[in-house]
Legacy VTK file of the C-alpha trace (Angstrom):
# vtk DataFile Version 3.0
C-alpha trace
ASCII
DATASET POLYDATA
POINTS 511 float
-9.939 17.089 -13.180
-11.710 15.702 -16.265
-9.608 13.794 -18.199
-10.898 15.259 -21.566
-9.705 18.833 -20.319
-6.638 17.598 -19.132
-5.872 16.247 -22.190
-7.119 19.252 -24.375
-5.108 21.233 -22.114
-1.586 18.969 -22.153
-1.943 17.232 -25.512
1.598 15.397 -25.857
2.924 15.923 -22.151
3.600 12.643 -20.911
1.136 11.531 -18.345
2.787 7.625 -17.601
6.279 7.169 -18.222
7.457 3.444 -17.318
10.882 2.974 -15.517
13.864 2.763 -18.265
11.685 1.111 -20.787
11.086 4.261 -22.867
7.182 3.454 -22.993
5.102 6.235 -21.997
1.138 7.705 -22.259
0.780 11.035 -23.279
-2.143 13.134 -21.967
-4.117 12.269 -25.636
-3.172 8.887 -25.502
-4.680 8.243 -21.816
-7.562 10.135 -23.189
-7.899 8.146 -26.240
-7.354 4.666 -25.412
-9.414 5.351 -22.397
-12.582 6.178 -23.994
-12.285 3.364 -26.258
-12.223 0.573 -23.242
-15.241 3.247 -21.711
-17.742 2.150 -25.039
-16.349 -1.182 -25.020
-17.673 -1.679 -21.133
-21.267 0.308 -21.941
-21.279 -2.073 -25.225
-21.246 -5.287 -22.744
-23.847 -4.086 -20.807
-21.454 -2.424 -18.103
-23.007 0.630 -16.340
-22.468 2.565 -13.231
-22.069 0.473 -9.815
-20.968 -2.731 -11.872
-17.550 -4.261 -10.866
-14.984 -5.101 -13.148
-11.427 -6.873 -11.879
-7.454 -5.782 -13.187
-5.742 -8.452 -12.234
-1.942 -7.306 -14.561
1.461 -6.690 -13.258
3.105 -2.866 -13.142
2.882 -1.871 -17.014
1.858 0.822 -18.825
-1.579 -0.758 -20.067
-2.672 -0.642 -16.660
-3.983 3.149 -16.524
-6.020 3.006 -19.566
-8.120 0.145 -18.618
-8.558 2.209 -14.847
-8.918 5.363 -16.467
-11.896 3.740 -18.304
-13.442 2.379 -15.320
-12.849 5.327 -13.598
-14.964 7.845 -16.061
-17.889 5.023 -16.347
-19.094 4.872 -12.751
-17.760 1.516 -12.503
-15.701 -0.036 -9.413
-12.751 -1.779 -10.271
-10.812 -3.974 -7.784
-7.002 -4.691 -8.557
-6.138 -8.215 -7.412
-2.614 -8.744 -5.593
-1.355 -11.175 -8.368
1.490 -12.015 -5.562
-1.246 -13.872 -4.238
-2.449 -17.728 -4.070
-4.920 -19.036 -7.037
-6.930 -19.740 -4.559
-7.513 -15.704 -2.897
-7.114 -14.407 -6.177
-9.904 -16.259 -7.722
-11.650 -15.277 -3.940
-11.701 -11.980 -5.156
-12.380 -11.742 -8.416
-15.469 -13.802 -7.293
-16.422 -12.111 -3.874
-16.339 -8.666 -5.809
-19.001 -9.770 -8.508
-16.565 -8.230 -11.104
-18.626 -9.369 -14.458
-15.068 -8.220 -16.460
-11.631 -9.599 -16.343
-8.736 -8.106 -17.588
-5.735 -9.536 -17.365
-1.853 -9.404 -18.264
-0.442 -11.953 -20.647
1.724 -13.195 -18.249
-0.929 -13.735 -15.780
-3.370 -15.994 -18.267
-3.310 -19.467 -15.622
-4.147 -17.414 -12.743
-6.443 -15.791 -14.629
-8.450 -18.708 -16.194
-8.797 -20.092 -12.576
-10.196 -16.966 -11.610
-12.489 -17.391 -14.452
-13.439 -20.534 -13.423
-14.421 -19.620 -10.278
-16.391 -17.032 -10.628
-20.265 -16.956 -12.005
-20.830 -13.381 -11.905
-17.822 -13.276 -14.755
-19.212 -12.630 -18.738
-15.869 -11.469 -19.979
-12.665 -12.196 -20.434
-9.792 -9.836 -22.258
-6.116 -10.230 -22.388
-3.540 -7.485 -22.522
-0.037 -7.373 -23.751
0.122 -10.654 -25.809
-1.825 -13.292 -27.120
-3.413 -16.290 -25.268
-5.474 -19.112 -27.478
-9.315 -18.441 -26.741
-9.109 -15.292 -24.954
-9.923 -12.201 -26.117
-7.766 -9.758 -26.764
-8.232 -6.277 -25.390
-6.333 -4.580 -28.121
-8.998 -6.109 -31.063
-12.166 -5.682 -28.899
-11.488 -1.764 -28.753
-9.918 -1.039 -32.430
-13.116 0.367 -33.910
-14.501 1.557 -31.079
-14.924 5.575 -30.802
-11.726 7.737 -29.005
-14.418 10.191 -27.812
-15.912 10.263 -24.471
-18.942 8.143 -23.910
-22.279 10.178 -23.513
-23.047 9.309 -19.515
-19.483 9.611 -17.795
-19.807 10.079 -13.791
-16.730 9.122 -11.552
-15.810 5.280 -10.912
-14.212 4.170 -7.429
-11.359 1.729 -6.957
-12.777 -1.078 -4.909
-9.622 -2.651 -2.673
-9.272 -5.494 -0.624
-7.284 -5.655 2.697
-3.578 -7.248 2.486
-5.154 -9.828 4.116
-1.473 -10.388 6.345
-3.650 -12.255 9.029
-6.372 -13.945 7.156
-8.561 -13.604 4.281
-8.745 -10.612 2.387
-11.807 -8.273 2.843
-13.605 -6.232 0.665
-13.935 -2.854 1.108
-16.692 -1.351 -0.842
-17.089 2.376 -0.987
-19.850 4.266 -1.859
-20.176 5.607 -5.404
-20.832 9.662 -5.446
-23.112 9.945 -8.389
-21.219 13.024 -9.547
-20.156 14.028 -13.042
-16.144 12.909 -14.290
-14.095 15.112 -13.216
-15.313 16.025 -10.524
-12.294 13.625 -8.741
-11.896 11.659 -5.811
-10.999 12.733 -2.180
-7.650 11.646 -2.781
-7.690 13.391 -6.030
-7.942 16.619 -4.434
-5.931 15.765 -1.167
-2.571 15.257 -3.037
-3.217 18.752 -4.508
-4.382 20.332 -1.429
-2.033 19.026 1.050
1.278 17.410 -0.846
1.562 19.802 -3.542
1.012 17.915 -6.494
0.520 20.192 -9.559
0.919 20.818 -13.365
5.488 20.638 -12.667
5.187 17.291 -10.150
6.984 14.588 -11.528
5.755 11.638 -9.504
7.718 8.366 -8.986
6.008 5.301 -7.701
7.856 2.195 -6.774
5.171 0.180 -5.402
2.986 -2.343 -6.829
-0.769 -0.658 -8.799
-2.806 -3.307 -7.212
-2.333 -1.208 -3.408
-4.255 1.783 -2.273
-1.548 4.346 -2.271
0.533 3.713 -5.804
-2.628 3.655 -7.956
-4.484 6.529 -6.364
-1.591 8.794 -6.000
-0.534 8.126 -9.936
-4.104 8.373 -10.446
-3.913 12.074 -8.520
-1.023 12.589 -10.183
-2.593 13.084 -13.647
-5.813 14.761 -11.990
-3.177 17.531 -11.074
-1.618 17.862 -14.432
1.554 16.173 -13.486
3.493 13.251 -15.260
4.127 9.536 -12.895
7.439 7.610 -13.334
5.625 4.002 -12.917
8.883 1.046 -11.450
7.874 -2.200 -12.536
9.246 -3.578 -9.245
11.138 -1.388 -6.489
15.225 -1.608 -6.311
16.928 1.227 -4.225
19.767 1.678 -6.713
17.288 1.837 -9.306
15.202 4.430 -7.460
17.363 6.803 -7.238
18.709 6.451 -10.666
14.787 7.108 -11.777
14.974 10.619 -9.720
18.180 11.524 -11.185
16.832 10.776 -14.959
13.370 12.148 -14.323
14.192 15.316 -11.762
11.635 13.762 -9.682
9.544 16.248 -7.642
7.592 13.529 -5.332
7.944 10.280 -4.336
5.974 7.678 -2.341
7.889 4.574 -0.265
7.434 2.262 2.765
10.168 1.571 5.358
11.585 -1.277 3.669
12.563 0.715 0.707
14.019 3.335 3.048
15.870 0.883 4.728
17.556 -0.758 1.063
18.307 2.788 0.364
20.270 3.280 3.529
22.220 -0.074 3.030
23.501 0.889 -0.148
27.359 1.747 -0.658
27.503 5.259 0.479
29.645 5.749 -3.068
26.499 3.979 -4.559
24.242 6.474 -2.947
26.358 9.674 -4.016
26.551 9.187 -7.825
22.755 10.177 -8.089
21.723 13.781 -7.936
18.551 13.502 -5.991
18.270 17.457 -5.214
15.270 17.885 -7.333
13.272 15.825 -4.712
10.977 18.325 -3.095
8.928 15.825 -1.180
9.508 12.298 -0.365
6.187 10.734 1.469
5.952 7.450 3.322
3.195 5.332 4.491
2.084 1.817 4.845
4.085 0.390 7.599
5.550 2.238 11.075
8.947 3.741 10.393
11.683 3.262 12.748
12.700 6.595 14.670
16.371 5.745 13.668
15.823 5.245 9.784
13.968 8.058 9.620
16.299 10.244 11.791
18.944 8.950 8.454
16.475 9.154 6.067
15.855 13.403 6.898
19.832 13.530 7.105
20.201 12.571 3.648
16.761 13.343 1.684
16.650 16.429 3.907
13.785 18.032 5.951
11.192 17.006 2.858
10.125 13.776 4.724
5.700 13.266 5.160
4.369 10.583 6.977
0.406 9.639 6.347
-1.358 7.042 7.997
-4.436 5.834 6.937
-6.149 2.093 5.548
-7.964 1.493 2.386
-10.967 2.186 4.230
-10.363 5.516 3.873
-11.737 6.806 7.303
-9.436 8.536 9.092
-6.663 10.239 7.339
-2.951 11.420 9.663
-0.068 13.119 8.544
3.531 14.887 9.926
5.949 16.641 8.244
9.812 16.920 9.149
9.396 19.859 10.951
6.526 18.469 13.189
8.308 14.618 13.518
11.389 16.323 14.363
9.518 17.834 18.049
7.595 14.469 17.938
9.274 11.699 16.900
8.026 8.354 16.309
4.488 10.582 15.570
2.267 9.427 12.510
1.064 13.111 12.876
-2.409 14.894 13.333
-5.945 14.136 12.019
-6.442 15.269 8.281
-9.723 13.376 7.741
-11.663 12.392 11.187
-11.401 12.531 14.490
-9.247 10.357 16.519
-10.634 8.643 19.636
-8.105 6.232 22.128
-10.517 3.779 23.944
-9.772 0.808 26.586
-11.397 -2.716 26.137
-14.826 -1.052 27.624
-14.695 1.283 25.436
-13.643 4.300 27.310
-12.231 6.664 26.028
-8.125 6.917 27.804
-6.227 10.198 28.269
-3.150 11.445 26.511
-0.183 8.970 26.636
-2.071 5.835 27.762
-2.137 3.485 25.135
-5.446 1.585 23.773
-7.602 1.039 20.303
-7.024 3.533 17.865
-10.287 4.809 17.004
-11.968 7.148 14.126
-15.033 9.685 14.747
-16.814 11.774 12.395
-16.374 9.344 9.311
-17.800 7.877 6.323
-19.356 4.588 6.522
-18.040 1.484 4.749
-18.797 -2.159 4.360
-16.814 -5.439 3.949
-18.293 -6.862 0.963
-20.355 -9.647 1.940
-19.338 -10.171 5.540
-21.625 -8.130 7.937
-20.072 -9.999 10.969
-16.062 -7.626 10.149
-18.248 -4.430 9.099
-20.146 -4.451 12.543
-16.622 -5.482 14.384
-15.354 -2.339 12.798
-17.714 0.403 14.162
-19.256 1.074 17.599
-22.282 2.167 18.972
-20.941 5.833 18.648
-20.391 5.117 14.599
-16.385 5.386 15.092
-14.182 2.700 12.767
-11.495 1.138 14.222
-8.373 -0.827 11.960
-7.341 -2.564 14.683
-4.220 -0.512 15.621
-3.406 0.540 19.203
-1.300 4.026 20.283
-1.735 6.515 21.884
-2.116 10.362 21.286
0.138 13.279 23.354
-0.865 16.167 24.790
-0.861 18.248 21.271
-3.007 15.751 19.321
-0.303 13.573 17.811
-1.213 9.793 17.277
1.903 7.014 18.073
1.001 3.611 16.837
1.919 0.644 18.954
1.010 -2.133 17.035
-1.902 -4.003 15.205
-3.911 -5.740 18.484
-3.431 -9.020 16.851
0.252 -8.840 17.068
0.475 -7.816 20.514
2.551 -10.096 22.662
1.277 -10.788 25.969
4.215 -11.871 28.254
3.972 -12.763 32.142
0.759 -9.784 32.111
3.262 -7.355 30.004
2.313 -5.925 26.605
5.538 -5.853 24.094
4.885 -4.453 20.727
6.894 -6.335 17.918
7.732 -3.085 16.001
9.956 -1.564 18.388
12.045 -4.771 18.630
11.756 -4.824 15.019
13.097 -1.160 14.755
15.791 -2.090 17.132
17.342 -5.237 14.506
16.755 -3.393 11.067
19.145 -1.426 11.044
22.166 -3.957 12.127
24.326 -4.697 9.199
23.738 -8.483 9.250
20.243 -7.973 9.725
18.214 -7.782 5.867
14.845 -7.686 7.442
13.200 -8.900 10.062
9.949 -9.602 12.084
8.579 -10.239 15.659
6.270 -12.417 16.862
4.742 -14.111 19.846
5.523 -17.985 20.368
3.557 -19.833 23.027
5.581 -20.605 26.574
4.027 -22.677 29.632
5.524 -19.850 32.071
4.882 -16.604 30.839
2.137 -17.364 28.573
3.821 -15.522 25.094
7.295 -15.285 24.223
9.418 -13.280 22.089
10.262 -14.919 18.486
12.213 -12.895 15.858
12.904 -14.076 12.352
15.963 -12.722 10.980
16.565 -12.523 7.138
20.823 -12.032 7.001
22.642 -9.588 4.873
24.583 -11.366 2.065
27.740 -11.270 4.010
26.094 -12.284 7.159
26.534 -15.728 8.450
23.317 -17.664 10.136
23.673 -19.421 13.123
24.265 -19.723 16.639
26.791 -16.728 17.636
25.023 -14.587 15.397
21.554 -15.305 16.899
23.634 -14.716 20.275
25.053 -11.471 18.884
21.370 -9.941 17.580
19.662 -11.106 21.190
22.418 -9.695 23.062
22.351 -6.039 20.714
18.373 -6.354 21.532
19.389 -6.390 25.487
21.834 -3.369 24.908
18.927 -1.223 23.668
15.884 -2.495 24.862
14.552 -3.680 28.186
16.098 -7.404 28.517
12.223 -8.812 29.063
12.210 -7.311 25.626
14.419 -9.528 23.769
14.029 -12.095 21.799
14.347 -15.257 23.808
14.828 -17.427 20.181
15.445 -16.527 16.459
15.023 -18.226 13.321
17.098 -17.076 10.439
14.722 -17.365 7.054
13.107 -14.681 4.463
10.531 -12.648 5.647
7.317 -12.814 4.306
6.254 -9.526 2.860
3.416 -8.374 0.287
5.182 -5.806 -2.232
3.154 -3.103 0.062
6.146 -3.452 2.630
3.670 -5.168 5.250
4.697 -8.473 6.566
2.438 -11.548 5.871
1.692 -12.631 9.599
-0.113 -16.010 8.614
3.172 -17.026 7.116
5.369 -16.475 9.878
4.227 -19.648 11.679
5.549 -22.096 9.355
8.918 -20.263 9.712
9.185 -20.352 13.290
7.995 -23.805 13.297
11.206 -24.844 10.407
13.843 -27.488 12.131
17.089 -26.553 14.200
15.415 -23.143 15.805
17.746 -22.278 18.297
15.891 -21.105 21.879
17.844 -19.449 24.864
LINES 1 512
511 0 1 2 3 4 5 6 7 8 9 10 11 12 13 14 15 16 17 18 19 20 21 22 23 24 25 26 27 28 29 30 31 32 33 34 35 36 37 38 39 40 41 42 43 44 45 46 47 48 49 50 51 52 53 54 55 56 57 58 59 60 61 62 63 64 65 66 67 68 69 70 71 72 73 74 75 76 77 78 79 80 81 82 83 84 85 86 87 88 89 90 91 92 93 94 95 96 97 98 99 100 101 102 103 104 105 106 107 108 109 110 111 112 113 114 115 116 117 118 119 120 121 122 123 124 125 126 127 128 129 130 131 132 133 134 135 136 137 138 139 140 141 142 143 144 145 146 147 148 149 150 151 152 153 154 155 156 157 158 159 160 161 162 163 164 165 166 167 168 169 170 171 172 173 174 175 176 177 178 179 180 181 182 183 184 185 186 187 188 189 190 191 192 193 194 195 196 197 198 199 200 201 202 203 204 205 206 207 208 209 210 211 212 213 214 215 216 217 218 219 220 221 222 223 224 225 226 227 228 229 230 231 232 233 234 235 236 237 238 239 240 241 242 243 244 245 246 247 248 249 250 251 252 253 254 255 256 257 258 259 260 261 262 263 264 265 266 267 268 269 270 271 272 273 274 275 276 277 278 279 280 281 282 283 284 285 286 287 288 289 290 291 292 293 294 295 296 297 298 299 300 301 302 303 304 305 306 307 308 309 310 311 312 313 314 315 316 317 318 319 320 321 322 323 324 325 326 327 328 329 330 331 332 333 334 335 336 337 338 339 340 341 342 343 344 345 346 347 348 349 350 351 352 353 354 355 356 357 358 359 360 361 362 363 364 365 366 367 368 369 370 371 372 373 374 375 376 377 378 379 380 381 382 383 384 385 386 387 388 389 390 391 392 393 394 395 396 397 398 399 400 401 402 403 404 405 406 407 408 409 410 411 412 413 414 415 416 417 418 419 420 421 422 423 424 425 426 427 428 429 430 431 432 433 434 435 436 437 438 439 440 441 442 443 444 445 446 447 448 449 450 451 452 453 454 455 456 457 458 459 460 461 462 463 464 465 466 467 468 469 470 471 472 473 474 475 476 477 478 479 480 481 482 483 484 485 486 487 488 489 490 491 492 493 494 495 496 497 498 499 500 501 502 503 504 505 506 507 508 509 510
């Protein structure tokens, strides 16, 4: 899993091939241009443990600057540039990076960052030119191509989506050990998904999230080649596994829901038989879309859930969802633990706090108050999440505890009202949330985004609530709806905190 082997070993296979663009990274490029950023961070007085921050769009300049990082022992944090100057600059100041490197395109949000951030010695730009900023391209022209002399392995230090409130920092402990020696994930995509030398990876989501930059990073650690999308679009998608005979591919449930709503004559003209494994994470799937999705993709559906932590670890196959649907599978990494508000621990079926045993140890950067909130006196890590488990072991989520709608003493989940809408063809997405009511204490919201052909307005806000009462308990329905776009990171989750300022827009109907 050393990069110098791989490349020794691969030489002109491409490692990074970017959508339709034609731009690519072969194995010796990676290598090359890699090492070069590597002796320009040691020659700035950047060793092991220190934090540099990628704050660039999807491009193919991305992995050499990570891939540097990576074999230096430093942590790099990739900022969500979807996000405010404000959290951005947060960031890139909370995680002490003393490097920024930054897209062109990117250069204002950038300089604020700068701005705001003492720790910060150095500046470089990528893909253009900006007046009085470095550029990345001269600072590493003369520098060596070969390895630098004290290469041990990096970490990838992420923040939470921050959907509910500020992001967090999520620092990880460093292992110390030589490069190559690869990350858990590294050797989990191997182990377990069957990534190897033939795996032609696609990856639709955005680098600065968990899952698309580790997998593409596991990719190459398993002598594969990634087809990088600059931004997901379902047509486009499957296009990109026609072109590429893609072998795996990652998405959430939004993607899997564009997919479905495409022409069906859309959605025959690409030959998608090559797929051998199509995995899905990030948000709960709806039984229904996935029921489609394993109808079409066939019985090569994997579910994992999991949270940048990185403490506990599930995943299902087809074969396994298909004798327990709605499952996010079986424990992988940890050991799962359903407890009540007292912290005891529930029996099969009865739903509580999803809770991890036998894991590794994290912190939240800065904030001791979250890190304690997120372990017990027994060590376990909780995300927040409730479910349940069954009788063999397989975890059900219910929904994040902060979404939770408490109605007249009854607990509704959003996301099964949510899977209940998102699949009606004048609903383009949609979320639930709790609104305050004198009488029952909570009530149920939903904010509808229409399909193009859809029309917004009072019979169909009749016609969604009364489809809700047809296949849900009728306490269950929404009692209002706001048509609007929902709020969603690139990730697929939906931004809570901006909800409120949605539901709160004029000439909300209520029933």
């Amino acid at each position: 899993m050393n990069l110098t082997e791989l490349a020794t070993q691969y030489e002109d296979k491409t490692a990074i091939a970017m959508e339709n663009s034609g731009a690519t990274l072969t194995y010796r490029e990676l290598e090359e241009r890699s090492n070069q950023i590597a002796h320009l961070f040691r020659s700035r007085g950047l060793g092991p443990g220190d934090h540099i921050a990628v704050l660039m769009k999807n491009q193919l300049e991305v992995f050499p600057v990570v891939w540097a990082a990576q074999r230096s022992g430093l942590f790099y944090t990739p900022v969500n540039w979807h996000l405010s100057t404000a959290e951005a600059s947060y960031i890139v100041a909370n995680c002490g990076a003393r490097m920024l490197i930054h897209s062109e395109s990117l250069g204002e949000l950038a300089a604020a960052a700068e701005a705001a951030s003492p720790a910060l010695n150095s500046r470089l730009v990528v893909g253009g030119d900006l007046d009085e900023v470095e550029s990345l391209e001269i600072a590493i022209s003369q520098l060596p191509t070969t390895p630098i002399s004290d290469e041990s392995e990096g970490y990838y230090m992420l923040y939470s989506s921050g959907t509910t409130g500020r992001p967090k920092g999520i620092l990880p402990t460093l292992t110390g050990e030589s490069f190559g020696a690869g990350l858990g994930i590294d050797h989990l995509v191997g182990s377990e998904f069957g990534f190897g030398s033939d795996t032609v990876y696609l990856s639709p989501g955005p680098l600065y999230h968990a899952a698309p930059l580790g997998w593409t990073m596991g990719t190459v650690r398993n002598g594969g080649t990634a087809v990088v999308m600059k931004r997901f679009d379902a047509e486009q998608a499957l296009q990109l596994i026609d072109e590429f005979a893609v072998t795996h591919a990652q998405f959430v449930p939004t993607m899997f829901v564009r997919m479905l709503k495409l022409p069906r004559a859309t959605r025959n003209r690409y030959d998608i038989s090559s797929l051998r494994l199509a995995v899905h994470a990030a948000a709960p799937c709806a039984v229904e879309v996935k029921e489609r999705m394993i109808d079409w993709f066939g019985p090569i559906l994997t579910e994992f859930y999991s949270g940048s932590e990185g403490t506990g670890f599930f995943m299902i196959d087809t074969p396994d969802w298909l004798g327990h649907r709605g499952s996010v599978g079986r424990a992988v990494l940890g050991v799962v633990h359903v407890c009540d508000d007292d912290g005891n621990e529930l029996e099969p079926g009865e739903v509580g706090t999803i809770w991890f045993g036998d894991v590794q140890r994290f912190e939240y950067l800065g904030d001791d108050a979250k890190t304690a909130e997120a372990f017990n006196d027994k060590g376990w890590n909780t995300l927040g999440d409730l479910g349940h488990v069954d009788e063999d072991g397989f975890l059900y989520l219910s929904a994040r505890r902060s979404d939770l709608i408490l109605s007249g003493g009854v607990n509704i989940y959003p996301q099964e009202i949510e899977d209940a809408l998102i699949l009606h063809p004048a609903v383009e997405d949609v979320a639930v949330m709790g609104q305050p009511d004198d009488e029952m204490g909570q009530r149920v919201h939903a904010i509808v985004q229409p399909s193009p052909d859809a029309t917004a307005g009072p019979e169909l806000e009749q016609e969604l609530i009364e489809h809700c009462r047809a296949n849900l308990a009728h306490f269950k329905a929404p009692r209002s709806i706001t048509f609007g776009e929902v709020p969603r990171l690139p990730s697929g989750k939906i931004l809570r905190r901006d909800l409120i300022g949605i539901t709160a827009a004029p000439g909300a109907a209520e029933h």
